[in-house]
N, CA, C and O of each residue as an XYZ file, in Angstrom:
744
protein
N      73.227    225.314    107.264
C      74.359    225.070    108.083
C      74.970    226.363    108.504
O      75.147    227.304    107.730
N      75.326    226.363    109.949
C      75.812    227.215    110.137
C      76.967    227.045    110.521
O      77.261    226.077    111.222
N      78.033    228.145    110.057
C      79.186    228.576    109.873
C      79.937    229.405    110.641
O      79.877    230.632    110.570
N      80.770    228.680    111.505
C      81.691    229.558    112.504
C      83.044    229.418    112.650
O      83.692    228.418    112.342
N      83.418    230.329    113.074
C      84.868    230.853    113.104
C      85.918    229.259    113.278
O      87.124    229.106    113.085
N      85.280    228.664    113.538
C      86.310    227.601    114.264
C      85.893    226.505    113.034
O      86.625    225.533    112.850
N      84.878    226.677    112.338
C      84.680    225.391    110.970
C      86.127    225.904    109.792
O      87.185    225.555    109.268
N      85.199    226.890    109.936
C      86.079    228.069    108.630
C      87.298    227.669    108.601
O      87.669    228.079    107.501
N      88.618    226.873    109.313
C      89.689    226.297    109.154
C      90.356    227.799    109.604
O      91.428    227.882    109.006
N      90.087    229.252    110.591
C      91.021    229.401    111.358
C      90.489    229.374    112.595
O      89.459    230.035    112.729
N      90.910    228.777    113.569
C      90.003    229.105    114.577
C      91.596    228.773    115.631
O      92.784    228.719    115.316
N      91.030    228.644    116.655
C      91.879    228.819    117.415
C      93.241    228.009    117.517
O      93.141    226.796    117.334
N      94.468    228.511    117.780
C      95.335    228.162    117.346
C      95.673    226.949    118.671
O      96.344    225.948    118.421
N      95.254    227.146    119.703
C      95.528    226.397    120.993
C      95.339    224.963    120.487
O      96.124    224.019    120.401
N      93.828    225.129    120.129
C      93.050    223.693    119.490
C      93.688    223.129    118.484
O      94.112    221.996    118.713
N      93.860    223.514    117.581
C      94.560    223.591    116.313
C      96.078    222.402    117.076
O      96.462    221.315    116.644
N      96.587    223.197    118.283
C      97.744    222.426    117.895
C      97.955    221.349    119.152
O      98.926    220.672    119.490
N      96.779    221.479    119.623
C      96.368    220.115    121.061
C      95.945    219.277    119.603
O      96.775    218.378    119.468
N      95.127    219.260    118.670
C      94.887    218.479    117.872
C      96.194    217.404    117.296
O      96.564    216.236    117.421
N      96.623    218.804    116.521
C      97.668    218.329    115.928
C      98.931    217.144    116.777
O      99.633    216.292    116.234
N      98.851    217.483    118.111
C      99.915    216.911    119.237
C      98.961    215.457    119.382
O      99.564    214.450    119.754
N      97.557    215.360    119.102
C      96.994    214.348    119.559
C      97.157    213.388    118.150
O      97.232    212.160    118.124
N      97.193    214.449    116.840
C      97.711    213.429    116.008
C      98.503    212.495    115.937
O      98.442    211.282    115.737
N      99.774    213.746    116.260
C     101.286    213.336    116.259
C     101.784    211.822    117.252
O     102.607    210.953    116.965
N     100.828    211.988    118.586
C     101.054    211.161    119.209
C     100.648    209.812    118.652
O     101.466    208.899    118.539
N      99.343    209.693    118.296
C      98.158    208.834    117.488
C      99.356    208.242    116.640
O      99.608    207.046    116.779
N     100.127    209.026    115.747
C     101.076    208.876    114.538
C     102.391    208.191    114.883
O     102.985    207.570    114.001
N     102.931    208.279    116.250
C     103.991    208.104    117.290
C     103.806    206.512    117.436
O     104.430    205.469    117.242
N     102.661    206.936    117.863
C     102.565    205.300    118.969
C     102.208    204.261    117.637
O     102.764    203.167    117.733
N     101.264    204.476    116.278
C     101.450    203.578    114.898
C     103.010    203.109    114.454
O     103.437    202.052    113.989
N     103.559    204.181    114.753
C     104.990    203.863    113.928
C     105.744    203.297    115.272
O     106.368    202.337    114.818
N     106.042    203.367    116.738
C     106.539    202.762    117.462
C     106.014    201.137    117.555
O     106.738    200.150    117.682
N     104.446    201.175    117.445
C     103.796    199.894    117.577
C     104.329    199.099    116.162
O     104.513    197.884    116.235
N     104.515    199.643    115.179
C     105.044    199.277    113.757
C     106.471    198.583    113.856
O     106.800    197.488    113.400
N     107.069    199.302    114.412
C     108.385    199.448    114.628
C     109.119    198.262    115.338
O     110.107    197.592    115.037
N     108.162    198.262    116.512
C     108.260    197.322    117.823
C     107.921    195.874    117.337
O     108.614    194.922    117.696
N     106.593    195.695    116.326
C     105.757    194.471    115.501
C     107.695    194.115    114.954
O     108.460    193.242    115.363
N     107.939    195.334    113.809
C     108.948    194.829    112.683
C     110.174    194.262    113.460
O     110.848    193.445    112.832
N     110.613    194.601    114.869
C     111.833    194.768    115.196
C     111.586    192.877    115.926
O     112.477    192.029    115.977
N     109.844    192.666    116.478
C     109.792    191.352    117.135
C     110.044    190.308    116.313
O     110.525    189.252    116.724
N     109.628    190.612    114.674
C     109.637    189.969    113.239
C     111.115    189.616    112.906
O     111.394    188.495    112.480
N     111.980    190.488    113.083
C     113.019    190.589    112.661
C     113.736    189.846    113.483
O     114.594    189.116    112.985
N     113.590    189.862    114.590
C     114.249    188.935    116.073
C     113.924    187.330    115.706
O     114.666    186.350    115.775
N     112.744    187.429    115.355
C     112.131    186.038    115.269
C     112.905    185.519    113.908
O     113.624    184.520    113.879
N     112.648    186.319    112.870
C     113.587    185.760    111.844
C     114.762    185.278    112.110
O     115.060    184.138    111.754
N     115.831    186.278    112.952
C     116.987    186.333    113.113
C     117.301    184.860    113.716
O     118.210    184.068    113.467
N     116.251    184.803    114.562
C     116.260    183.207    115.691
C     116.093    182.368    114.454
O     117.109    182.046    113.840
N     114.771    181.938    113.978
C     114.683    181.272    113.410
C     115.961    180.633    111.877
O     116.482    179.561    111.568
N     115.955    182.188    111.282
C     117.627    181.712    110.445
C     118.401    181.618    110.926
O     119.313    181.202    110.212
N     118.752    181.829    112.205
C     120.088    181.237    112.846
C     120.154    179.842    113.488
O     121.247    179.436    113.882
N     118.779    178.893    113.651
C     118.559    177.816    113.809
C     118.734    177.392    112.492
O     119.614    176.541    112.359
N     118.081    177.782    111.361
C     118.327    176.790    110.350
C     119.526    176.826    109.332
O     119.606    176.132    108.319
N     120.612    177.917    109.849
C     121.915    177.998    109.436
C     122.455    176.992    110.286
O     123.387    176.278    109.916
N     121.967    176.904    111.309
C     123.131    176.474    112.370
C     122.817    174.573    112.161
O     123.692    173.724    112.330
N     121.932    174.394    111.919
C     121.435    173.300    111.490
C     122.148    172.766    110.290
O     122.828    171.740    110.327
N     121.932    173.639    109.025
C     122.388    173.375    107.902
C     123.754    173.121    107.913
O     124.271    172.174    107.321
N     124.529    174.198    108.773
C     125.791    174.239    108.935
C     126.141    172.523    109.753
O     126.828    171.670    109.190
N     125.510    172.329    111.112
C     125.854    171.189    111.685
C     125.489    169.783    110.618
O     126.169    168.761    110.720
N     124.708    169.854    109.929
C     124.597    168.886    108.905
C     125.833    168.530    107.744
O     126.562    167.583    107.450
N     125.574    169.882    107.311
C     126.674    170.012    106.288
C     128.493    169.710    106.978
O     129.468    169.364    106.311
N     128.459    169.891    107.946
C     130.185    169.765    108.541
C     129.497    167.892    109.201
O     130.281    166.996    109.515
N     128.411    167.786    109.239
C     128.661    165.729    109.332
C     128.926    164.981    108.313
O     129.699    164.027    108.224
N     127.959    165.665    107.223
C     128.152    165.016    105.595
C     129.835    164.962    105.263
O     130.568    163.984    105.113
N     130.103    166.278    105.219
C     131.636    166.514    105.136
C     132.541    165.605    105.857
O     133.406    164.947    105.280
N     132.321    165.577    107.199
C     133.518    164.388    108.012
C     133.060    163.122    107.237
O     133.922    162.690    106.473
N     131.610    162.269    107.274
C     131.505    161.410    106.571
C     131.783    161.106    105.592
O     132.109    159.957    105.293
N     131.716    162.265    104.666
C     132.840    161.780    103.315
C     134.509    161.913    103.565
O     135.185    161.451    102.646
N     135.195    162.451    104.628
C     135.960    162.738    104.936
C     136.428    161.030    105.274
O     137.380    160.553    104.658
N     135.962    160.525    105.896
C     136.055    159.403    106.347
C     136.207    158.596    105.475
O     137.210    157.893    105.358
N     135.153    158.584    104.681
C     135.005    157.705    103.758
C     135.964    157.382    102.339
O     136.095    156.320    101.731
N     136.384    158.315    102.153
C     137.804    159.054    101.308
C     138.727    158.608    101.675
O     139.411    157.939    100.900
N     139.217    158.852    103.359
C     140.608    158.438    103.781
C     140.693    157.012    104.080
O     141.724    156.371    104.285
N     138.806    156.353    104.081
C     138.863    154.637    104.310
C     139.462    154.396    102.978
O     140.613    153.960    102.958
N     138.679    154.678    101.562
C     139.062    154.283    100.445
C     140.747    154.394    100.031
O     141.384    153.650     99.285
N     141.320    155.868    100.965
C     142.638    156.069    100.599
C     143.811    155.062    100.814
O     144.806    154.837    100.125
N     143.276    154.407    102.257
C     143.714    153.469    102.979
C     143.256    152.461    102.198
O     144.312    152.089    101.686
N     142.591    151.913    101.849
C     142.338    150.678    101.206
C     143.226    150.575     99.626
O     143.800    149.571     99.202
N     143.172    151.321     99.250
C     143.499    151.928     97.950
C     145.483    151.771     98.366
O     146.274    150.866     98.101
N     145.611    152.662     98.855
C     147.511    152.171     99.072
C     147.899    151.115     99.497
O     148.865    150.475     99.081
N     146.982    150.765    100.601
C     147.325    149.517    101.043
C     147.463    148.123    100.154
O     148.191    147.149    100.343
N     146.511    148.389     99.139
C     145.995    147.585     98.242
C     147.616    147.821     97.025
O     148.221    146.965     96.379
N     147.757    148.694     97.092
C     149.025    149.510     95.997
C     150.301    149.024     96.853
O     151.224    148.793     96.073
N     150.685    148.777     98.265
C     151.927    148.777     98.722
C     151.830    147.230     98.351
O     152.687    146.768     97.598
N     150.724    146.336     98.898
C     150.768    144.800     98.602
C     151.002    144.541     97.032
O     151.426    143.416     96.766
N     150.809    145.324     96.068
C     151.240    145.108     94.576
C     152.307    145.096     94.724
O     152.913    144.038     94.555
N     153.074    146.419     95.151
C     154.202    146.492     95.103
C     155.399    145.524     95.350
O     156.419    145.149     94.771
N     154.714    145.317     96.543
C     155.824    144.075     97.480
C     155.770    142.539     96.206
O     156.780    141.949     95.822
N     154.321    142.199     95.780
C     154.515    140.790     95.129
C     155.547    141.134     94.067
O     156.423    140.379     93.647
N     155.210    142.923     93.537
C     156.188    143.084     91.901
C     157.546    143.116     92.086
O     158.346    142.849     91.190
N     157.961    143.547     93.629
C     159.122    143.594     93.540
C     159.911    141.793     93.676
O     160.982    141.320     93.296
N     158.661    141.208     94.447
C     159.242    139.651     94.363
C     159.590    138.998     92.840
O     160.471    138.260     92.399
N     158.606    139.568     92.380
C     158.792    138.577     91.308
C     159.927    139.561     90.203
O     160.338    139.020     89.176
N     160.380    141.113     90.574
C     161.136    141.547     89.680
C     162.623    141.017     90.272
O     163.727    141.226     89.771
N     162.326    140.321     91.409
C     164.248    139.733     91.942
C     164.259    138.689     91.177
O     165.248    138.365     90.520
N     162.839    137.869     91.185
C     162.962    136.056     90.749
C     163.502    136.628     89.075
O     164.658    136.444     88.695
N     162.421    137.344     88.192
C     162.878    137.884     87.274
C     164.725    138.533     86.844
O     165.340    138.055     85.890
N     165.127    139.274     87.451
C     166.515    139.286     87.709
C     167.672    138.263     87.647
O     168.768    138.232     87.087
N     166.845    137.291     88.606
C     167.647    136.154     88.871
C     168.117    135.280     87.496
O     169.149    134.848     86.981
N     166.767    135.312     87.272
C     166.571    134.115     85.683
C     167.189    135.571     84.345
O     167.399    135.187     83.195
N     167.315    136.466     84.543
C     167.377    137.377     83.532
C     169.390    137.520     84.035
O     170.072    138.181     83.252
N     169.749    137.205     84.655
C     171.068    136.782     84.902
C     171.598    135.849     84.671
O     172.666    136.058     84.095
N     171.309    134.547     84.895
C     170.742    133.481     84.408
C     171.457    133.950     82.882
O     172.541    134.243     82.376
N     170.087    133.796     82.584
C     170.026    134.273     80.939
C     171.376    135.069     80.598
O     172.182    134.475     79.882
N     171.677    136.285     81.020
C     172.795    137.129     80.766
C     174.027    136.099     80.276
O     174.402    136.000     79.108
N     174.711    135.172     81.689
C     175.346    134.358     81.578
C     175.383    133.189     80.184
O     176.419    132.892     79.589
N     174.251    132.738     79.917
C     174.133    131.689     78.812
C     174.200    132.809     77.559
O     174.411    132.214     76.503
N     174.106    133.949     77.417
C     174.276    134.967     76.610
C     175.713    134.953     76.105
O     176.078    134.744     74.948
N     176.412    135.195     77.097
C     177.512    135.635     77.139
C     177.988    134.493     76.730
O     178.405    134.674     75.587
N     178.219    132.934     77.199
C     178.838    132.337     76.951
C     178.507    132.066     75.425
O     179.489    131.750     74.755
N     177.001    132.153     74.599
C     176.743    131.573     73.541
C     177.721    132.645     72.460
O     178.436    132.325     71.510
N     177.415    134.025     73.045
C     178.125    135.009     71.858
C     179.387    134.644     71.660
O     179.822    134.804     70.519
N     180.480    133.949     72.918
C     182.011    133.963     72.890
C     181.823    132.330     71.620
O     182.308    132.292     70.490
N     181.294    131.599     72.051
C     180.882    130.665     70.795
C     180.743    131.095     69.558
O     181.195    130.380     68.664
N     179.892    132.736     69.112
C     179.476    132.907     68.528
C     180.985    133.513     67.681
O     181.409    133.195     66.570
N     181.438    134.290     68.487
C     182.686    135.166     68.076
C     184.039    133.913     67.585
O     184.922    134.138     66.757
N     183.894    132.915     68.192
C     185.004    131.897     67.906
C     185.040    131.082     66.404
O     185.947    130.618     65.713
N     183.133    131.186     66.245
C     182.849    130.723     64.859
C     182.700    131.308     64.012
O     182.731    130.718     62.933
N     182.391    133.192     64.027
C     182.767    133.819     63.411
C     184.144    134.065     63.236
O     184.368    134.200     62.033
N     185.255    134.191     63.981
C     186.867    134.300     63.779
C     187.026    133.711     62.445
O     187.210    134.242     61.350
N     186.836    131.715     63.026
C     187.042    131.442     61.801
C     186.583    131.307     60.708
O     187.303    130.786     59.856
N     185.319    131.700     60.381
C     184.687    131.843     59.368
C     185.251    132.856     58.600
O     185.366    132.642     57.393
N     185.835    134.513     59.321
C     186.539    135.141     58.704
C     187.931    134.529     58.034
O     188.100    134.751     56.835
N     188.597    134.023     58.513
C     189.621    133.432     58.005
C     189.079    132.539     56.805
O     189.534    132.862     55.708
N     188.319    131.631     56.817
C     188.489    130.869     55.687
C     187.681    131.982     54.668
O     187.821    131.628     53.497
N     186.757    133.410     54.820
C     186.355    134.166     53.636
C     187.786    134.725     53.268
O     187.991    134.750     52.055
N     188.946    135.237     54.167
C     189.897    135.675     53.678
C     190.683    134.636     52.733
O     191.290    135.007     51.729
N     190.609    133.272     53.166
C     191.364    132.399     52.162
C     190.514    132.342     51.213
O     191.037    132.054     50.136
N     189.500    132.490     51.185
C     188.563    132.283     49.944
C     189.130    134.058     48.986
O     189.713    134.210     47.912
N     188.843    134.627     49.549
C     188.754    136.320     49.213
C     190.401    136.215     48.097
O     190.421    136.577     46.921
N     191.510    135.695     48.786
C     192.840    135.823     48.122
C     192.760    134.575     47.196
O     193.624    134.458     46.327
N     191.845    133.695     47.311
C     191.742    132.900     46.585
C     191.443    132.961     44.955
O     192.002    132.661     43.901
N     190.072    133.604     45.474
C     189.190    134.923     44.478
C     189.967    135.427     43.607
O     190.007    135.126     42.414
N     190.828    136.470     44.351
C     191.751    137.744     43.599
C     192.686    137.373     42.532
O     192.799    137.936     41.443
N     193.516    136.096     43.083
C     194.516    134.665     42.706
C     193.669    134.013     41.548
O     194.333    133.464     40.670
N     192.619    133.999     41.450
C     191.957    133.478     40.572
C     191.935    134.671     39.442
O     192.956    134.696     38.756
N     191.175    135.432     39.205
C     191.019    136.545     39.088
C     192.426    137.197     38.270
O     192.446    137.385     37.054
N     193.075    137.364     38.791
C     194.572    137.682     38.196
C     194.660    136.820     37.367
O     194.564    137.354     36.262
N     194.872    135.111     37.237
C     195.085    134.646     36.850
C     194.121    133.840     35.293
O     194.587    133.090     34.435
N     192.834    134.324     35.420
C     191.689    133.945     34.585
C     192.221    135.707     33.529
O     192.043    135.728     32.312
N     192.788    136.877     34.227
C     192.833    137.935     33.203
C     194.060    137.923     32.596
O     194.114    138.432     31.476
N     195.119    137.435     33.097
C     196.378    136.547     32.405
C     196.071    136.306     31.502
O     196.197    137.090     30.561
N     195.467    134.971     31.367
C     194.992    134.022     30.866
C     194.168    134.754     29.462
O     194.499    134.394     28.332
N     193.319    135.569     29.622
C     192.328    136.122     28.654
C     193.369    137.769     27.783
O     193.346    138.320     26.683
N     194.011    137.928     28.875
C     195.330    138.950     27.905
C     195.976    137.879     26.716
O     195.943    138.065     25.499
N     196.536    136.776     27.396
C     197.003    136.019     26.590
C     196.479    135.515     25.070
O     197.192    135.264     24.099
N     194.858    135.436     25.174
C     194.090    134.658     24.543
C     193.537    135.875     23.585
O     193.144    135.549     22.465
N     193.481    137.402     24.002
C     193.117    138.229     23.518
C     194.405    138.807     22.433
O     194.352    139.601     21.494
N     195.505    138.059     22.999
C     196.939    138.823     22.265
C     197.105    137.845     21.229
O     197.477    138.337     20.163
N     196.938    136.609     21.233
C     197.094    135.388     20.124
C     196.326    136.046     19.467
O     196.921    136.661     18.581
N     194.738    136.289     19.493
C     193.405    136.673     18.727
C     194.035    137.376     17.634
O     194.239    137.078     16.457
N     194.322    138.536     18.444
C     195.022    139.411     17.774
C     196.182    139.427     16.434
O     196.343    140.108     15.421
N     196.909    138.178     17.131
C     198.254    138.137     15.923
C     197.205    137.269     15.082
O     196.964    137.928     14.070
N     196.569    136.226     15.064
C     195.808    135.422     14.232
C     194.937    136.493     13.203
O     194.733    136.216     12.021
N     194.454    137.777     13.861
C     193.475    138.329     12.759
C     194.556    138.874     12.187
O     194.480    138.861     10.959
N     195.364    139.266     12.546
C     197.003    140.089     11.711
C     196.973    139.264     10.268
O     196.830    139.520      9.072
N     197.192    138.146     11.103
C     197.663    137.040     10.006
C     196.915    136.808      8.788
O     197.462    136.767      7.686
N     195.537    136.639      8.988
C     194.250    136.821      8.257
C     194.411    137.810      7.626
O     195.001    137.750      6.547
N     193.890    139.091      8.164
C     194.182    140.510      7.565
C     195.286    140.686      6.452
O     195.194    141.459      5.498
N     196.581    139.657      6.786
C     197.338    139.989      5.775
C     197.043    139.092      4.557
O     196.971    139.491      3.395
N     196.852    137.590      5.064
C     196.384    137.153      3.847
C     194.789    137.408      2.892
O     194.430    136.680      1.966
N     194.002    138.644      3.430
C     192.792    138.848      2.770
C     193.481    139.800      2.308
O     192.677    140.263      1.499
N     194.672    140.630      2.210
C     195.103    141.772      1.858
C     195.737    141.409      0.396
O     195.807    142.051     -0.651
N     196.235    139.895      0.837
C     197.168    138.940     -0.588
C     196.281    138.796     -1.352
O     196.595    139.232     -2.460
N     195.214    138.355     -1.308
C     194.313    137.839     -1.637
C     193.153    138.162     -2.809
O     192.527    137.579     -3.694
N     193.318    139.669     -2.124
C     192.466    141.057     -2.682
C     193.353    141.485     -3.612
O     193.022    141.805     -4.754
N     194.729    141.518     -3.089
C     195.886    142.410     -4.281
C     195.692    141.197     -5.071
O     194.741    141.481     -5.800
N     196.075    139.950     -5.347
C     195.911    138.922     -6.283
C     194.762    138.902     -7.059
O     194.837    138.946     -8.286
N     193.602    138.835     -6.409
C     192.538    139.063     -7.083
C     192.359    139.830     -7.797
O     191.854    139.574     -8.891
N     192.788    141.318     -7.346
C     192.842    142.644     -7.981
C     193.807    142.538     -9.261
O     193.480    143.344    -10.132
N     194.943    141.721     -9.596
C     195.713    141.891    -10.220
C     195.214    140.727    -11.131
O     195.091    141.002    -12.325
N     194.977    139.741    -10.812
C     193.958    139.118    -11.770
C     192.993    139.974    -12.617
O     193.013    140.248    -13.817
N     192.315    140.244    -11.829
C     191.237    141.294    -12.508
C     191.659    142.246    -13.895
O     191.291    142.375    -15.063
N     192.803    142.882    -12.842
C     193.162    143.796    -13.828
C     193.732    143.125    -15.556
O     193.443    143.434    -16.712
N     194.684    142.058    -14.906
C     195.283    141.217    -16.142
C     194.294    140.708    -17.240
O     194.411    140.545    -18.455
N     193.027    140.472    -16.136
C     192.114    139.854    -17.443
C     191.517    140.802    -18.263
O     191.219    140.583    -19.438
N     191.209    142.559    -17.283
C     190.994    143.532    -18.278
C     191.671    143.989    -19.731
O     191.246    144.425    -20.801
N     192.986    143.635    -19.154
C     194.363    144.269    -19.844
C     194.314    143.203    -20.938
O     194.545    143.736    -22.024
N     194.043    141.561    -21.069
C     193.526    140.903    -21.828
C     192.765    140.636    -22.616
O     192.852    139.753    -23.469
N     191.474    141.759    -22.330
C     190.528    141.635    -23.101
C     190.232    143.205    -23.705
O     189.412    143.459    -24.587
N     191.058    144.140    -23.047
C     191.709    145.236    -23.692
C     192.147    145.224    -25.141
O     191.660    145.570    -26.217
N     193.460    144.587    -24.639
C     194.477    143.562    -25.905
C     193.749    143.378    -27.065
O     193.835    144.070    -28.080
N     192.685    141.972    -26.801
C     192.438    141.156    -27.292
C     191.063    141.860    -28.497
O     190.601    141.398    -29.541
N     190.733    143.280    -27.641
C     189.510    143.887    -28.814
C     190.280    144.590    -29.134
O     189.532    145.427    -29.639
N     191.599    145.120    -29.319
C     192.598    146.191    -29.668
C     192.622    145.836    -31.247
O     192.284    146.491    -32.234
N     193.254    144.305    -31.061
C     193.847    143.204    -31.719
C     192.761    143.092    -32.748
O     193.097    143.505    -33.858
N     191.481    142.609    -32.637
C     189.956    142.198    -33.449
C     189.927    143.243    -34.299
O     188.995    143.367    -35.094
């Protein structure tokens, strides 16, 4: 093989850089053609996700009104359903009222009954009560009295077990004093 100035890697610099420019271009037009591919890719994406946002989105805001709808049907059904309670409860809380007045009245009149038969029921516990006390006073009278006789009666006793004992005692003694005597005497 033969070997010349221009293999050898210096050779002329002209060539050298027409080459290099034919690279560069070669290298230019890959990365513009690259560029141009990524930028048609990217467009197409852009289209395409903006159809299926815009989609998703128009779906998603129908679902939404439809439940939207469907919520404010139930809301409506639902109060409406709640105001008609209302109206029968308040009917029947007047009829209720009515009869609970009613009632009040037969209340009232039974308690003034009630208070008239209590009055006198108090009165006859008070005649009973002074009756009681009247009794009472008179049953401890009665037992002072019975406790004060007791009394003079055991006196009375007391004195004659006192006679009784001294007699005895003086017996006693006499018969000692007798039989004192009487072995003095032997």
């Amino acid at each position: 093989m033969d070997v010349d100035q221009n293999d050898s890697g210096i050779g002329n610099p002209a060539d050298f850089s027409g080459d290099l420019s034919k690279l560069l271009e070669c290298f230019g037009a890959d990365i513009n053609k690259s560029v141009v591919a990524k930028r048609r890719r990217l467009e197409q994406y852009t289209q395409d996700t903006m159809k299926a946002t815009t989609k998703r989105v128009f779906e998603m805001t129908e679902t939404q009104a439809t439940e939207r709808r469907r919520l404010i049907g139930e809301f409506h059904k639902q109060l409406s359903n709640l105001i008609q309670q209302g109206e029968t409860e308040l009917e029947k809380a007047k009829d209720a009222e009515d009869r609970l007045q009613k009632l009040i009245q037969q209340q009232q009149k039974h308690q003034q009954q009630i208070r008239i038969s209590q009055s006198q029921r108090l009165k006859i516990l008070k005649q009973l009560g002074e009756q009681f006390f009247q009794g009472i006073e008179e049953l401890e009278k009665r037992h002072i009295d019975q406790y004060s006789s007791v009394q003079v009666e055991l006196r009375k006793e007391m004195a004659l077990l006192q006679k009784k004992i001294l007699m005895d005692t003086q017996q006693q003694e006499m018969i000692n004093v007798k039989k004192s005597l009487q072995s003095m005497l032997m």
